[in-house]
DOBA-545138 format. One line per field, with one value per residue (C-alpha): residue in three letters; x, y, z. Coordinates in Angstrom, 1 decimal, padded with zeros to 4 digits. Last residue first. Layout:
BEGIN
res: Ala, ...
east: X, ...
north: Y, ...
up: Z, ...
***
This chain:
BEGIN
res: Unk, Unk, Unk, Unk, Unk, Unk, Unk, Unk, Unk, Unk, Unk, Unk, Unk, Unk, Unk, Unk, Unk, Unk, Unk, Unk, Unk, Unk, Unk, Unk, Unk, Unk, Unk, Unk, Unk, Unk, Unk, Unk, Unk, Unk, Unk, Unk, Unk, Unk, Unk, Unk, Unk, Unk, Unk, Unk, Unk, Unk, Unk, Unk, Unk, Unk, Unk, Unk, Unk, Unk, Unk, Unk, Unk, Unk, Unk, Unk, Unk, Unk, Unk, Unk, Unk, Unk, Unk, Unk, Unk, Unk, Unk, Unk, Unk, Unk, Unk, Unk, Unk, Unk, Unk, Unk, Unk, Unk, Unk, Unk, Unk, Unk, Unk, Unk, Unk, Unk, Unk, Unk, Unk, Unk, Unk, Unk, Unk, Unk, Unk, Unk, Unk, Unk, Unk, Unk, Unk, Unk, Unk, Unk, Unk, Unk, Unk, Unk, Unk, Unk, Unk, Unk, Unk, Unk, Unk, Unk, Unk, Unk, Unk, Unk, Unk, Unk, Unk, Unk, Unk, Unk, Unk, Unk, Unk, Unk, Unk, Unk, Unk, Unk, Unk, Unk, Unk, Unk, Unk, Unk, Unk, Unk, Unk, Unk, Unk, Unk, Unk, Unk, Unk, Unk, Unk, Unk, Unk, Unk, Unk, Unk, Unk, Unk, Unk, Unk, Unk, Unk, Unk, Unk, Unk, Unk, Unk, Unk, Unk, Unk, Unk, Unk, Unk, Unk, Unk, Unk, Unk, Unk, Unk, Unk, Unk, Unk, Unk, Unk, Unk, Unk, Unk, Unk, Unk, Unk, Unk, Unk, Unk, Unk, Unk, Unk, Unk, Unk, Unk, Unk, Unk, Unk, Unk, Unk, Unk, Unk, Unk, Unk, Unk, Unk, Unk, Unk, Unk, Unk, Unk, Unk, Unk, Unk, Unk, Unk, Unk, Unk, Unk, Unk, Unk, Unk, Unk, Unk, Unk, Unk, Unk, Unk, Unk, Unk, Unk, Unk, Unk, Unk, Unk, Unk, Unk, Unk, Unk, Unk, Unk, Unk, Unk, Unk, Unk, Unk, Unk, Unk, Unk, Unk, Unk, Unk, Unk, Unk, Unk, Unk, Unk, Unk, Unk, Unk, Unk, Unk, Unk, Unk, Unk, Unk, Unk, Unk, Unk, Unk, Unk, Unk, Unk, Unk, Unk, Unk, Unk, Unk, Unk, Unk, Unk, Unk, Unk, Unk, Unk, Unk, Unk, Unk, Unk, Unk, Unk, Unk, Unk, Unk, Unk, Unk, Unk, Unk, Unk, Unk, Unk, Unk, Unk, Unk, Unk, Unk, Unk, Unk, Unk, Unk, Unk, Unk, Unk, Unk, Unk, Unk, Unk, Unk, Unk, Unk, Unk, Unk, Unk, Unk, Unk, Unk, Unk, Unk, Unk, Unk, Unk, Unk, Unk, Unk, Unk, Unk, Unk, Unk, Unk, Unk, Unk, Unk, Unk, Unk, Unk, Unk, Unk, Unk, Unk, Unk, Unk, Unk, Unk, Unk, Unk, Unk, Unk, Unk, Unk, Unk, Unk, Unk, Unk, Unk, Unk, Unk, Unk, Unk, Unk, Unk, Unk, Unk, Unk, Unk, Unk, Unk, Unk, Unk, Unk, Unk
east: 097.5, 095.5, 096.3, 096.0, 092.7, 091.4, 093.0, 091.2, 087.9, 088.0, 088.6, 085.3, 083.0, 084.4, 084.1, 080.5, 079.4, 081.1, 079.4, 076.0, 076.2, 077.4, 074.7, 072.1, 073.5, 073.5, 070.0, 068.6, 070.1, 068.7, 065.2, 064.8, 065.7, 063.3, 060.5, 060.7, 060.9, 058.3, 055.8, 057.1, 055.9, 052.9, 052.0, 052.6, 049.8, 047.3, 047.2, 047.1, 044.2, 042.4, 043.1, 041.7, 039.0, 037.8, 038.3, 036.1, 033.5, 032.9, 033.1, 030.4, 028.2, 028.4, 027.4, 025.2, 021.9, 022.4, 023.2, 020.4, 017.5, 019.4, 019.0, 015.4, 014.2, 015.8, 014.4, 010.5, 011.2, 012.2, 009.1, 007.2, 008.3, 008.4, 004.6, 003.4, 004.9, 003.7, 000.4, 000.1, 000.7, -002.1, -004.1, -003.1, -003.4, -007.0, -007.6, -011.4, -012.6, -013.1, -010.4, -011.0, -008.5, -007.0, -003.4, -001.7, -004.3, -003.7, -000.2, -000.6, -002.6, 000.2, 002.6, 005.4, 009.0, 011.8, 015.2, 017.9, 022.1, 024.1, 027.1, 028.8, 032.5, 034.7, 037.3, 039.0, 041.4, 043.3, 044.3, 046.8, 047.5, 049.8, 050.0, 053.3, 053.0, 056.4, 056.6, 060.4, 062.0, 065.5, 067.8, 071.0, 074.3, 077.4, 081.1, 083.6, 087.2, 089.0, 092.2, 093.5, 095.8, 097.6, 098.5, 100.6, 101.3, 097.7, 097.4, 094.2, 095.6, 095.3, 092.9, 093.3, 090.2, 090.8, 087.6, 087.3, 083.4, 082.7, 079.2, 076.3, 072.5, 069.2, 066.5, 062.4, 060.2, 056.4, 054.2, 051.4, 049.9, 047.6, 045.4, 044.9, 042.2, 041.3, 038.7, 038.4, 035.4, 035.1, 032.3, 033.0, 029.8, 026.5, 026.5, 023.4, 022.6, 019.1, 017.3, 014.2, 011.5, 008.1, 005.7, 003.8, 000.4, -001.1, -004.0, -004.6, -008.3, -008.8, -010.2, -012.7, -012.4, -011.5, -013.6, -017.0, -017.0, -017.3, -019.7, -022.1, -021.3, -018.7, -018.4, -017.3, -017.1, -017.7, -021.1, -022.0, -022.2, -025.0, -023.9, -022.7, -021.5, -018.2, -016.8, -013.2, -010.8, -007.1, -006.6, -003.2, -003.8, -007.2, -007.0, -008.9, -012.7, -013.7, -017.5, -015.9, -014.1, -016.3, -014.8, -017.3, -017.0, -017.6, -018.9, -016.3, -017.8, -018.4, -020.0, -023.0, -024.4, -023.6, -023.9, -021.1, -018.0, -016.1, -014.6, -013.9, -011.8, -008.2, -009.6, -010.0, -013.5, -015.7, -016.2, -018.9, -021.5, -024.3, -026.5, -027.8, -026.7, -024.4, -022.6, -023.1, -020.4, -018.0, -015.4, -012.4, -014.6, -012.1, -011.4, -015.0, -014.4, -016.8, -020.8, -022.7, -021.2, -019.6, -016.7, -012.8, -013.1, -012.0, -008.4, -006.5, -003.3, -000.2, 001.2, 004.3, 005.3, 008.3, 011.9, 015.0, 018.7, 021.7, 019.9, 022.7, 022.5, 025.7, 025.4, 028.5, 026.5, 026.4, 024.5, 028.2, 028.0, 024.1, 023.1, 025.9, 023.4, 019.7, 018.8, 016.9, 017.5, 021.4, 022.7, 020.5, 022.8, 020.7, 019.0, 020.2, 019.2, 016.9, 018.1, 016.5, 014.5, 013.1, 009.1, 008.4, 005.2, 003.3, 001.1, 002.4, 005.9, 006.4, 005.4, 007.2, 006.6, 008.7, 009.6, 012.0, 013.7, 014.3, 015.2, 012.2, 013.7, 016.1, 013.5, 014.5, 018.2, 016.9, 014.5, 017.5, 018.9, 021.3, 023.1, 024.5, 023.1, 019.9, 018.2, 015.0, 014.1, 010.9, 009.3, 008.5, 006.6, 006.2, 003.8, 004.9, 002.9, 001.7, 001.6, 000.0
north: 007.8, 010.7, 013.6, 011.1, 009.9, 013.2, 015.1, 011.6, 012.1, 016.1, 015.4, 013.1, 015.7, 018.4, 016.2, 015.3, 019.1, 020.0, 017.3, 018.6, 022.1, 021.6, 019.1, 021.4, 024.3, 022.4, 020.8, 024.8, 026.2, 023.1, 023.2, 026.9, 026.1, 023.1, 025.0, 028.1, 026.2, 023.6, 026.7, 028.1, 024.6, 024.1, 027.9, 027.2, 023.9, 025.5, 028.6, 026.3, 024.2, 027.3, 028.6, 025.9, 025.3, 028.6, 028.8, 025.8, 026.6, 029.6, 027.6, 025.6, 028.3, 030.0, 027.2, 025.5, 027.2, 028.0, 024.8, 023.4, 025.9, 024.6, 021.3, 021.5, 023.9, 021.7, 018.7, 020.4, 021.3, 018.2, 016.6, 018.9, 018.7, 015.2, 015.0, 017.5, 015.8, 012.4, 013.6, 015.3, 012.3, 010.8, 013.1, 012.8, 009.0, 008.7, 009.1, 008.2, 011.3, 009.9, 011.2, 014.5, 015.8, 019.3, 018.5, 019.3, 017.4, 014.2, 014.3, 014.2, 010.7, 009.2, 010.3, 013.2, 012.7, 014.8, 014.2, 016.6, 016.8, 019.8, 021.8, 024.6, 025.7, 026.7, 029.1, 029.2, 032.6, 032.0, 034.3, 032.8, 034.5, 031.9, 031.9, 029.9, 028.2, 027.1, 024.1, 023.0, 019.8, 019.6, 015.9, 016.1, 013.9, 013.8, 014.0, 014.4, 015.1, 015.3, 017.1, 016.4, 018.6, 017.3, 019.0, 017.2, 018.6, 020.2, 017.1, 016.3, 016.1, 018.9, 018.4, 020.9, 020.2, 020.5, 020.2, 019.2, 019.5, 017.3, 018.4, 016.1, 017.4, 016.0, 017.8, 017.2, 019.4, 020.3, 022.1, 024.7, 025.8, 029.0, 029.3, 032.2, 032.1, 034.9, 033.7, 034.9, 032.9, 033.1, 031.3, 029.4, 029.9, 027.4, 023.6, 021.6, 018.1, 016.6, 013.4, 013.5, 010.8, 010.3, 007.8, 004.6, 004.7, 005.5, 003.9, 004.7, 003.8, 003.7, 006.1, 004.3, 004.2, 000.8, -000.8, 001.2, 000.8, -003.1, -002.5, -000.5, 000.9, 001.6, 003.9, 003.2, 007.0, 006.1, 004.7, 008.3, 008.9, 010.9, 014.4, 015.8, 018.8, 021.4, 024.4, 023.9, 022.6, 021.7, 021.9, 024.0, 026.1, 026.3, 028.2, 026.3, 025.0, 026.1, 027.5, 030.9, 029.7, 031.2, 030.4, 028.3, 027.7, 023.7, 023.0, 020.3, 017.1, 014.9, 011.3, 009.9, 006.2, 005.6, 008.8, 011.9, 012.8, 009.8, 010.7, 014.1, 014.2, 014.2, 017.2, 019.1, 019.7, 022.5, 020.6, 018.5, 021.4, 018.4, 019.0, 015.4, 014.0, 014.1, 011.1, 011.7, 013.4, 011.5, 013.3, 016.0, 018.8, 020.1, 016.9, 015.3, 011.9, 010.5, 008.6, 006.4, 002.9, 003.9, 005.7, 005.9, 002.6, -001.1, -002.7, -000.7, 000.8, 001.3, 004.1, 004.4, 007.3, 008.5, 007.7, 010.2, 010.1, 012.8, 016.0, 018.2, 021.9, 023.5, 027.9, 029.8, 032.8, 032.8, 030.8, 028.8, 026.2, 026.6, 023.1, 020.9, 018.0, 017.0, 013.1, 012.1, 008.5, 009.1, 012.6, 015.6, 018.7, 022.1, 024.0, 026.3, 024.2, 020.9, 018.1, 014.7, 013.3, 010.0, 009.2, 005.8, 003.9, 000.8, -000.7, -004.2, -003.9, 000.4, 002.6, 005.7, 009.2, 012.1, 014.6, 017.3, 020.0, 024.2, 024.2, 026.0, 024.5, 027.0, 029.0, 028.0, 029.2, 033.1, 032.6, 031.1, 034.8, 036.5, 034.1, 036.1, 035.6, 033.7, 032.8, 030.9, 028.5, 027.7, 024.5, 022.2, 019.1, 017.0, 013.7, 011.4, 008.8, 006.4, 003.1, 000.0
up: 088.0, 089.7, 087.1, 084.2, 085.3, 085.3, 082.6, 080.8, 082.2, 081.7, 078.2, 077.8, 079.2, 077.2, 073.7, 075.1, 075.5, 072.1, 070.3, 072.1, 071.1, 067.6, 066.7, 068.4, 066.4, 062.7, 064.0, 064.1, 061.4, 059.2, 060.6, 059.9, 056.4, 056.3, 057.8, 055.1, 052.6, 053.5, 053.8, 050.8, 049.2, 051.4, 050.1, 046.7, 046.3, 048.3, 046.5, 043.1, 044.5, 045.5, 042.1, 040.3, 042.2, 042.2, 038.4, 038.0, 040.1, 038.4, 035.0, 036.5, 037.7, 034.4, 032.6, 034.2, 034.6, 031.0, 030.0, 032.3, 030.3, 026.9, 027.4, 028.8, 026.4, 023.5, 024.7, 024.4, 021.2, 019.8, 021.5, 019.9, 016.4, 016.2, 018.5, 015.8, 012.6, 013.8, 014.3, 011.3, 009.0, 010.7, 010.2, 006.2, 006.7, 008.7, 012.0, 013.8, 016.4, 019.8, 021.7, 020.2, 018.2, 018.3, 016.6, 019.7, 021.5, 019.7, 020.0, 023.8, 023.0, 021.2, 023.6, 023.6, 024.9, 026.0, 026.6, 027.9, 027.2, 028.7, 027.6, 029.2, 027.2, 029.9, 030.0, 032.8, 034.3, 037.7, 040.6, 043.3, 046.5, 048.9, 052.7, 054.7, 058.0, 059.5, 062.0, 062.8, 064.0, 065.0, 064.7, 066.4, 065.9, 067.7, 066.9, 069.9, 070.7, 073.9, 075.0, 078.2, 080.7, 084.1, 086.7, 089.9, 093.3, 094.6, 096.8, 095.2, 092.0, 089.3, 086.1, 083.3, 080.2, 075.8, 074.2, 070.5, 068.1, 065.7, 064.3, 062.6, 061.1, 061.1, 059.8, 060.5, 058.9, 060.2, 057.6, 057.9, 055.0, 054.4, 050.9, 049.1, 046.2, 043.5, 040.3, 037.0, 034.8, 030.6, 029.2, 025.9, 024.0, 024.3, 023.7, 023.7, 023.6, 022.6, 022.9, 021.2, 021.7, 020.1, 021.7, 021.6, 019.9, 016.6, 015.1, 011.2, 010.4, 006.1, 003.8, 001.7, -002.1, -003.0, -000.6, -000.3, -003.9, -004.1, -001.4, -002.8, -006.0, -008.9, -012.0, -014.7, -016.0, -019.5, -019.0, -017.5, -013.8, -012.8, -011.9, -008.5, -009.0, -009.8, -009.2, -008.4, -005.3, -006.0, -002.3, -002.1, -005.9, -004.7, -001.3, 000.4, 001.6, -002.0, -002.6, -003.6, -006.7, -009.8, -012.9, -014.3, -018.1, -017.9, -014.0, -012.9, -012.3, -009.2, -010.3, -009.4, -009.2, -005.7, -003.8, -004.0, -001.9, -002.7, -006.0, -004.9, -002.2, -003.9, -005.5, -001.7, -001.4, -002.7, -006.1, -004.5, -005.1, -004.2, -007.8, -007.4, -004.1, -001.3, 000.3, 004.6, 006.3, 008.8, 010.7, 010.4, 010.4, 007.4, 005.9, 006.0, 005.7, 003.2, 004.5, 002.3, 003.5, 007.1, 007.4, 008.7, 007.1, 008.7, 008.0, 010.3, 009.4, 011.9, 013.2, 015.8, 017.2, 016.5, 018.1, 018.2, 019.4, 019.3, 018.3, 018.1, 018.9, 019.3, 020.1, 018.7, 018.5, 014.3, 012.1, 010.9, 014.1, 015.0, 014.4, 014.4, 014.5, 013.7, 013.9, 010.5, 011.1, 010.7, 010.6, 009.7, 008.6, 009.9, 007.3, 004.5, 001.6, 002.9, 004.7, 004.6, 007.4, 008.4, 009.9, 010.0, 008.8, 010.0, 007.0, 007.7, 007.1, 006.9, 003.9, 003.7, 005.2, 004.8, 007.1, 005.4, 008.6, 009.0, 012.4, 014.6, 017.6, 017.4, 019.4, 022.8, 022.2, 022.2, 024.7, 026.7, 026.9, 024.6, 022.6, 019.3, 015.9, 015.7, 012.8, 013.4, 010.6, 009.2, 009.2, 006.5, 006.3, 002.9, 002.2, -000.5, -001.3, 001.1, -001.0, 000.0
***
């Protein structure tokens, strides 16, 4: 069963800078070619082809890299869709002596004799009269302000029902009812986008300082020589002793050090949103009734408006958290970084500082206590000499 070809368009939005998410928000209106093809058993898919000066559509009609060349440096790439799902019912939109009203979008009753069928779209005509008549255009008639449309779009012209001639063939009853009846498209399931955006590099400053306070240990090692007198107890006999000693002396030392650091990121904020739009939701956009029958040009709308819809929506969401985002993420960012690099130069300075402290410190312990131990030992020896 073939579909034909049925053609959506939508204008685009041309936006030059990124002022404010209304801006973003309407890049929905991409400029985008639905067509619908027959699908297994009368189920049909939506896929897209792109059209001059609209956005590049990648596999299964996603969009992507729209915006890159349109000015404002604003990404918009649609990275997943599904559609609704359709599938064709064997039974009519309408009973035997009834035609789907396009406009009123139900069932009208077969006119008659003189019925000014030529009102309806041209695709409409061969169904709009009773069994036995045919719709024919008026010869000579110019007049076109019966028509339902403007009749370049519907095709619409004065004409009637007449009785069929031999030469029209015409069909009746059931065996008409069959070929010509409009048939029940159900749709169900729903119609996904899945959207990422990416707005303009955002430029954050941010000022950190940081204090450290570090502990270093240093051990250092002095020889230090001691000379010592010692007399006898008698007072008779002197004797003199040198002594040398090496000793070791470990000094530990707490500095705290502070550290400014101002840093510059550049961030690019980018978000990803999905959005989906039901069978039944699509009805409403469309303005159908749960009740009213849907046949293949409705049907056709219905998966436009829930495409188009759910697109939409996953931009706004996408967009409204990049925006959100953005600047507080590259804030964060630059805070970050600089408090991380404050941190990072003040435990070096704050080792610095420590470890030279450290070092005059355990090279003046060392000293202290090799010269204590070289005295001590000297006056043993002057001792023992003095008294041997």
């Amino acid at each position: 069963q073939s579909w034909g070809s049925l053609v959506f368009i939508h204008a685009p939005t041309a936006m030059q800078l990124l002022a404010n998410l209304t801006l973003l928000i309407g890049l929905f209106r991409v400029c985008q070619t639905f067509r619908l093809s027959a699908h297994k058993a009368g189920a049909f898919v939506a896929t897209g082809k792109p059209i001059q000066n609209g956005p590049e559509l990648g596999k299964h009609g996603k969009i992507k890299n729209w915006g890159e060349g349109n000015g404002g440096g604003v990404l918009v790439e649609e990275i997943e869709n599904t559609s609704l799902v359709l599938e064709v019912q064997r039974d009519c939109l309408c009973p035997i002596g009834n035609f789907w009203h396009w406009r009123l979008k139900t069932c009208t009753k077969q006119g008659g004799s003189g019925y000014k069928c030529g009102s309806y779209p041209k695709e409409h005509h061969h169904r709009v009269c009773q069994d036995g008549l045919v719709c024919r255009a008026l010869e000579g008639a110019k007049n076109n302000s019966w028509s339902y449309g403007p009749r370049k779009k519907a095709k619409s012209m004065p004409a009637t029902c007449i009785r069929c001639a031999e030469e029209d063939n015409c069909k009746t009853g059931e065996e008409r009812h069959a070929v010509d009846c409009l048939k029940k498209v159900l749709a169900s399931g729903k119609s996904c986008s899945t959207v990422k955006v990416s707005l303009p590099a955002i430029v954050k400053n941010a000022t950190e300082t940081r204090a450290h306070t570090v502990k270093v240990n240093v051990t250092k090692e002095a020889t230090r020589e001691a000379e010592y007198t010692a007399t006898r107890n008698d007072g008779g006999i002197k004797r003199t002793a040198k002594a040398k000693a090496t000793e070791n002396y470990t000094a530990g030392v707490y500095k705290t050090a502070k550290h400014t650091a101002t840093v510059g990121v550049n961030k690019k904020p980018e978000a990803t949103a999905q959005a989906c739009v039901t069978a039944a939701e699509a009805r409403e956009l469309v303005g159908l009734s749960d009740e009213q029958h849907v046949g293949r040009v409705l049907a056709a709308k219905l998966l436009s408006a829930a495409r188009e819809s759910s697109l939409q929506m996953a931009m706004e969401k996408a967009a409204a958290k990049a925006l959100k985002l953005g600047g507080l993420a590259a804030e964060k960012a630059a805070i970050d970084l600089a408090a991380a690099e404050a941190s990072k130069v003040a435990v070096v300075k704050a080792e610095a500082m420590a470890r030279e402290a450290a070092a005059w410190k355990a090279e003046a312990g060392a000293g202290d206590a090799a010269l204590s131990t070289a005295k001590a030992l000297a006056k043993e020896r002057a001792e023992a000499a003095a008294n041997a």
